[in-house]
C-alpha positions in Angstrom: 0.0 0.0 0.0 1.2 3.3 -0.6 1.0 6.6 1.5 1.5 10.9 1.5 3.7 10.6 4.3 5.4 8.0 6.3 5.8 8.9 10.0 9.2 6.7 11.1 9.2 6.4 15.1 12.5 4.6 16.6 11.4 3.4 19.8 14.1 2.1 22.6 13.1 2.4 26.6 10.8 5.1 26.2 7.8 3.6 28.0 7.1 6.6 29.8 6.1 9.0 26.8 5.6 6.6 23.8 2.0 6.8 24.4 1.8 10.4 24.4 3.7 10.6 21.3 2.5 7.9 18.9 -0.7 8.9 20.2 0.2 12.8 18.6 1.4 11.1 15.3 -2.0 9.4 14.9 -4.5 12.0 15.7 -3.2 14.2 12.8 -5.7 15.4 10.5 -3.9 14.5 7.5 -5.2 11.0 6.3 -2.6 8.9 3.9 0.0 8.4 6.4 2.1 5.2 7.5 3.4 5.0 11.1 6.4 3.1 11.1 7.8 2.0 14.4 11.0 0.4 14.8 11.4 -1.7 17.8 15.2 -1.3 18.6 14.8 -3.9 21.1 14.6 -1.7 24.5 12.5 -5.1 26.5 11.2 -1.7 28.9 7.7 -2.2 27.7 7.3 0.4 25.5 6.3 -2.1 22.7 3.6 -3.7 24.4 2.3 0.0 24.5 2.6 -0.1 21.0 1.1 -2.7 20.7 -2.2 -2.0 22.2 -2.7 1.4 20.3 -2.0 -0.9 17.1 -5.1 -3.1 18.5 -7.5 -0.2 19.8 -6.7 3.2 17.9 -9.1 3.4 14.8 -5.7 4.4 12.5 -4.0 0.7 14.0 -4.2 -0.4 10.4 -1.8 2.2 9.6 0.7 1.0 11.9 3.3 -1.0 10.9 6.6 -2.6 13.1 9.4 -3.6 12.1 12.1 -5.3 15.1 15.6 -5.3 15.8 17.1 -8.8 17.2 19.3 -6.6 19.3 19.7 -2.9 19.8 21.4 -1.5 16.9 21.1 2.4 17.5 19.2 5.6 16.3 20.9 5.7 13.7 20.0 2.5 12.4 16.9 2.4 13.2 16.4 5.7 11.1 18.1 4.3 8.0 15.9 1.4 7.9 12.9 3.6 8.0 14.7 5.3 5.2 15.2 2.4 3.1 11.3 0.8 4.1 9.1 3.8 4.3 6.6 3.4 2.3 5.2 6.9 2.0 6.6 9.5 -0.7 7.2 12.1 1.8 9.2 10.5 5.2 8.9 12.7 8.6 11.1 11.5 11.7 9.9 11.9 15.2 11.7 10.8 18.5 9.5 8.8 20.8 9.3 11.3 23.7 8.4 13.9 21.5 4.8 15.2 20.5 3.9 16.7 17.4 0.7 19.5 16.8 -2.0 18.1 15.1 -2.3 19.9 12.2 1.1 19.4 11.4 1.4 16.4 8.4 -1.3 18.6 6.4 0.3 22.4 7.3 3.3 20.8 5.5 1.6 18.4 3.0 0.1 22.1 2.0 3.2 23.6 1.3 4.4 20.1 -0.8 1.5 20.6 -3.4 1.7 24.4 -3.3 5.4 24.9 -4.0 6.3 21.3 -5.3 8.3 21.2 -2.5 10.9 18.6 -1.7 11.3 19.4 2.0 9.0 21.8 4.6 10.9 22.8 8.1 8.5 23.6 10.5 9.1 25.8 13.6 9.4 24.0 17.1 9.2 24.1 21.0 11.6 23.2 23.1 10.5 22.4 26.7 13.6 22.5 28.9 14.2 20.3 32.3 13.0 23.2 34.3 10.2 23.5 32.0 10.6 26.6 30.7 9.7 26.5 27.1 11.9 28.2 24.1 10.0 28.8 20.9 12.8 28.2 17.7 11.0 30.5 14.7 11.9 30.0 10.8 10.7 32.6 9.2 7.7 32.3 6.3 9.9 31.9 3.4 9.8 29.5 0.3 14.3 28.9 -1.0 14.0 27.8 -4.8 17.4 27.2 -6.3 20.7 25.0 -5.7 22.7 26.5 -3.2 19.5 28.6 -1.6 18.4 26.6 1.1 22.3 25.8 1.9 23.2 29.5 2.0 20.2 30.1 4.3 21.5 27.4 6.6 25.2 28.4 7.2 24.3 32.7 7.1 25.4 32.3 10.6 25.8 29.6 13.5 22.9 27.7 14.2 21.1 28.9 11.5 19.3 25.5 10.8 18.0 22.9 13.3 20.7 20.2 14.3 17.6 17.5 14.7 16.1 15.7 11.9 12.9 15.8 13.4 9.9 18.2 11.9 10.9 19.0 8.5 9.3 16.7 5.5 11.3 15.2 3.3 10.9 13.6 -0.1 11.6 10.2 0.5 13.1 9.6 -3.2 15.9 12.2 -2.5 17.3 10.8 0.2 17.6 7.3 -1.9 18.5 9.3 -4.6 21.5 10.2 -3.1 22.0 7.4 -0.8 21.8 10.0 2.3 21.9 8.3 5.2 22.6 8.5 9.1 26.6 8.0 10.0 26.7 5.3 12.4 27.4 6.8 16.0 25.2 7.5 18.7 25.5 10.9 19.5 24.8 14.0 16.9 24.1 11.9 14.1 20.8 13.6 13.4 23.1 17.1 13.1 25.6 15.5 10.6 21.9 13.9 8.5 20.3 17.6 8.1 23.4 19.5 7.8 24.6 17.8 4.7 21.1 17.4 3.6 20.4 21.2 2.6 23.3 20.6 0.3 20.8 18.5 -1.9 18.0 20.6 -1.9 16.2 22.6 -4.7 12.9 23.7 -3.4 12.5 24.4 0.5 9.5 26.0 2.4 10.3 27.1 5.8 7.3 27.9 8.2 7.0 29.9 11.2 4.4 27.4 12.5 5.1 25.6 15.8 4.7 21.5 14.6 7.1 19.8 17.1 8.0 20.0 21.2 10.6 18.5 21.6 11.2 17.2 25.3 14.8 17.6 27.3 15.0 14.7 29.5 17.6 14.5 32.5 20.4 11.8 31.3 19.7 12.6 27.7 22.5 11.7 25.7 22.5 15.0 23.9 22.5 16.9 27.4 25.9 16.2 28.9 26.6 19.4 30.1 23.6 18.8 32.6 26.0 15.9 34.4 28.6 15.6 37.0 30.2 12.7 35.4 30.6 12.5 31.8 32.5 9.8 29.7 35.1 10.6 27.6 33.8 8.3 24.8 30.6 10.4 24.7 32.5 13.5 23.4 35.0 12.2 21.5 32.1 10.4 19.5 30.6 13.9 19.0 34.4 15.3 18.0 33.8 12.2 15.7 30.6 13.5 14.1 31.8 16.9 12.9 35.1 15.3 11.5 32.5 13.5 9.1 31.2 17.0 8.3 35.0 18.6 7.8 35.2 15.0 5.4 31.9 16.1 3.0 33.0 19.5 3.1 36.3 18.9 1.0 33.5 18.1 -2.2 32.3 21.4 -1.6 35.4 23.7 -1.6 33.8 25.5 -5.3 30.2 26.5 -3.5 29.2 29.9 -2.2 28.5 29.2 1.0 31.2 26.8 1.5 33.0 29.6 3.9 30.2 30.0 6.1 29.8 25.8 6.1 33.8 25.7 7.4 32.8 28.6 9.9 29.9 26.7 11.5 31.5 23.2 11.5 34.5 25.3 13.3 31.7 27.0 15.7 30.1 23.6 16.5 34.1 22.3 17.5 34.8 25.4 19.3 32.0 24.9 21.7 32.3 21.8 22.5 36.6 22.2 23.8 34.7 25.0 25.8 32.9 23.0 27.1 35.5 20.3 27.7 37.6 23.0 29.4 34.8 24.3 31.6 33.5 20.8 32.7 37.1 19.1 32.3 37.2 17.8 36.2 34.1 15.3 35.6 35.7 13.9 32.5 36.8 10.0 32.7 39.8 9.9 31.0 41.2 13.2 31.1 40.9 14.8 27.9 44.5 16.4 26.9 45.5 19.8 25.5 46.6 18.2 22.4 43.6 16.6 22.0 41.8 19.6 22.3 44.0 20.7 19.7 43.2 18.4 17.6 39.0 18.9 17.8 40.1 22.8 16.3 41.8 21.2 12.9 40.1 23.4 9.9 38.5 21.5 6.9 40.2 24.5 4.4 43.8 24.9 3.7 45.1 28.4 4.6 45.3 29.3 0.7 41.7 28.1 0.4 40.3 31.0 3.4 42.6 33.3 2.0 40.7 33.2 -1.5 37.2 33.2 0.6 34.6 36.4 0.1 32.4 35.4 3.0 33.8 34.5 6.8 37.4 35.4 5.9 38.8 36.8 9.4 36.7 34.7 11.5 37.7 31.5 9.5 41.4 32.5 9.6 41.5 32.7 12.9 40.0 29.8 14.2 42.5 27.8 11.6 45.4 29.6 13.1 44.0 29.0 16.7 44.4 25.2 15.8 47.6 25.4 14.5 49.1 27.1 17.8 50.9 24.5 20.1 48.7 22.8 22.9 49.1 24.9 25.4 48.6 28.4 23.4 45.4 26.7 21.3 43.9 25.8 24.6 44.8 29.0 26.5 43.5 31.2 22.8 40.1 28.9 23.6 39.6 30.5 27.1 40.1 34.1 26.2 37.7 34.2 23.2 35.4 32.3 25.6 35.8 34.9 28.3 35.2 37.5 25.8 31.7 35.9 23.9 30.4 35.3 27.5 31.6 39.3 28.5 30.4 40.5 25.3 26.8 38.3 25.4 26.4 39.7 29.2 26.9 43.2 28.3 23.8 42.4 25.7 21.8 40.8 27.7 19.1 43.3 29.8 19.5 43.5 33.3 
C-alpha cells in the first residue's frame, strides 16, 4: 500500500512517553500516512504499549513494526525507516516527543503548493526546568541549488541540528543514498546539515509543529551531568570530523565559507565545554587533544581566497595550529570575551 507521508518512530526504553507521542502522530488530520515503528529492542515495555494502540486506535491499520534482534542504535533504526518507508514524503519523530495536530497537512500544503521537496516547521523546546523556548523560521519558500544551503550556514545555528519536523521527499534521500553516519550521538546534526546541500525547493514555516522534550540523562545533554565519559564526546568530536570529510566536495560552492565557519563554531564549543566541565571527564581529555577537535576543513590558501567569513575562519584555523598549550589557553580568552560581550547584551 502506498502513502502521502510515512511517520518513522524509533522506539528504545521510552515507556514513559511513547503513548503520548505515537498517540500525537495518529491523531493528525492529515489521512494517507504510514506509522512506522522500529522496535530497537529496548525489552522496557514500551512495545507492548505499541502494541495496544495498534489493537484499539481506529488508524491501527496504519501501523506498521518492524524489530531489531538486538539494539542496533538511532541511527540505524532511522536508515531502515529510510530504506522501508513506504510513504513518498518521510517525517522522523523521536518517541518522547509530540507533534501539533495539524502538522502532516500544514506541510503536505506547502508540498503541493510549491512542489516542494522538504517543509521545516518551527518547534518548541521544553527544557528540564520547564521553561519553554519557541525556535521560529521565518515564512519563506528557497528555490534554487545553493539557496536553502546559504540560508542554513548565514550564521551559526542557523538551521536545526535534529532531523525531526521537516518533510522530506523520501526519493531524495535514496537518490542520493543520504543516510545516518553510524554513532550514537549527533548523528541527526551530521543527517540535516549535509542534507540542505541537496536541496532545490524548500519551504520554511514559522508554524510551531514539534515540542521537543529535554529529558535529564539525555544523551544530547551532557553538560547537565557531573560525570561524563570521555567516549561520549569524543564520538561527538567524531561527528563533525565527518562534516569537515563532505566539506572537501564542496570547496567550489558559495557558502562553502560560512559551512567551514559553522563546522569550526560547533568544535569550538564543544573544547569550551571540555575546558569548563574538564574535572568530571573520565579519561582526562588532553590539551593536544583539544587541539586536535580545532583542525580546519580548508587549507590556509583556500580561506585566504574566501569572500564570506574570511577573518573569522582564519582565525579559528590559526588558533588550531598554535601549540597545545597556546590553542587551549586562545580557547579560554575568546570564551571569556563571547560570555563578556553576550552579558553586556543581555538586559539586566
Amino acid at each position: 500500500m502506498k502513502y502521502d507521508v510515512t511517520i518513522g518512530i524509533p522506539v528504545y526504553k521510552s515507556v514513559d512517553f511513547i503513548q503520548r507521542s505515537l498517540a500525537s502522530a495518529l491523531n493528525q488530520s492529515y489521512s494517507s500516512i504510514e506509522f512506522l515503528i522500529i522496535d530497537d529492542g529496548g525489552a522496557d515495555g514500551s512495545m507492548d504499549v505499541v502494541d495496544q494502540m495498534k489493537a484499539e486506535h481506529c488508524r491501527g491499520n496504519d501501523i506498521r513494526i518492524i524489530k531489531h534482534e538486538h539494539n542496533k542504535g538511532v541511527a540505524a533504526s532511522r536508515n531502515r525507516i529510510i530504506d522501508e518507508a513506504l510513504g513518498d514524503y518521510l517525517y522522523f519523530m523521536d518517541s518522547d516527543d509530540v507533534i501539533a495536530e495539524n502538522t502532516i497537512e500544514l506541510m503536505m500544503q506547502q508540498v503541493r503548493q510549491y512542489d516542494a521537496e522538504i517543509v521545516f516547521g518551527s518547534y518548541e523546546k521544553i527544557e528540564i526546568n520547564g521553561d519553554r523556548i519557541r525556535y521560529q523560521y521565518p515564512a519563506i519558500q528557497l528555490f534554487g541549488e545553493d539557496e536553502l544551503a546559504s540560508f542554513a550556514y548565514r550564521k551559526y545555528a542557523g538551521i536545526q541540528a535534529s532531523a525531526c519536523n521537516y518533510l522530506v521527499k523520501t526519493s531524495l534521500l535514496r537518490k542520493h543514498y543520504h543516510r545516518f553516519i553510524d554513532t550514537d550521538f549527533w548523528e541527526d546534526l551530521v543527517f540535516t546539515f549535509d542534507l540542505v546541500t541537496m536541496v532545490q525547493r524548500t519551504v520554511l514555516l514559522p508554524d510551531i509543529t514539534y515540542f521537543y522534550l529535554c529529558r535529564e540523562n539525555s544523551l544530547s545533554h551532557y553538560q547537565q551531568r557531573n560525570q561524563i565519559s570521555k567516549d561520549e564526546i569524543m564520538k561527538n568530536v567524531h561527528a563533525i570530523e565527518h562534516l569537515k570529510q563532505t566539506s572537501s566536495l564542496l570547496f567550489n560552492k558559495v557558502y562553502f565559507p560560512n559551512r567551514c565557519f559553522s563546522i569550526m563554531m560547533t568544535d569550538f564549543y564543544i573544547a569550551s565545554s571540555v575546558l569548563k566541565h574538564r574535572k568530571g571527564i573520565a579519561p582526562f581529555i588532553s590539551n593536544r587533544e583539544i587541539r586536535q577537535m580545532m583542525t580546519h576543513p580548508a587549507t590556509f590558501f583556500q580561506i585566504c581566497s574566501f569572500h564570506n567569513a574570511r577573518l573569522s575562519n582564519l582565525l579559528l584555523f590559526l588558533l588550531g595550529k598554535l601549540p597545545s598549550s597556546l590553542c587551549v589557553l586562545g580557547i579560554c580568552c575568546i570564551g571569556m570575551m563571547k560570555k563578556l560581550i553576550h552579558d553586556m547584551k543581555s538586559p539586566h
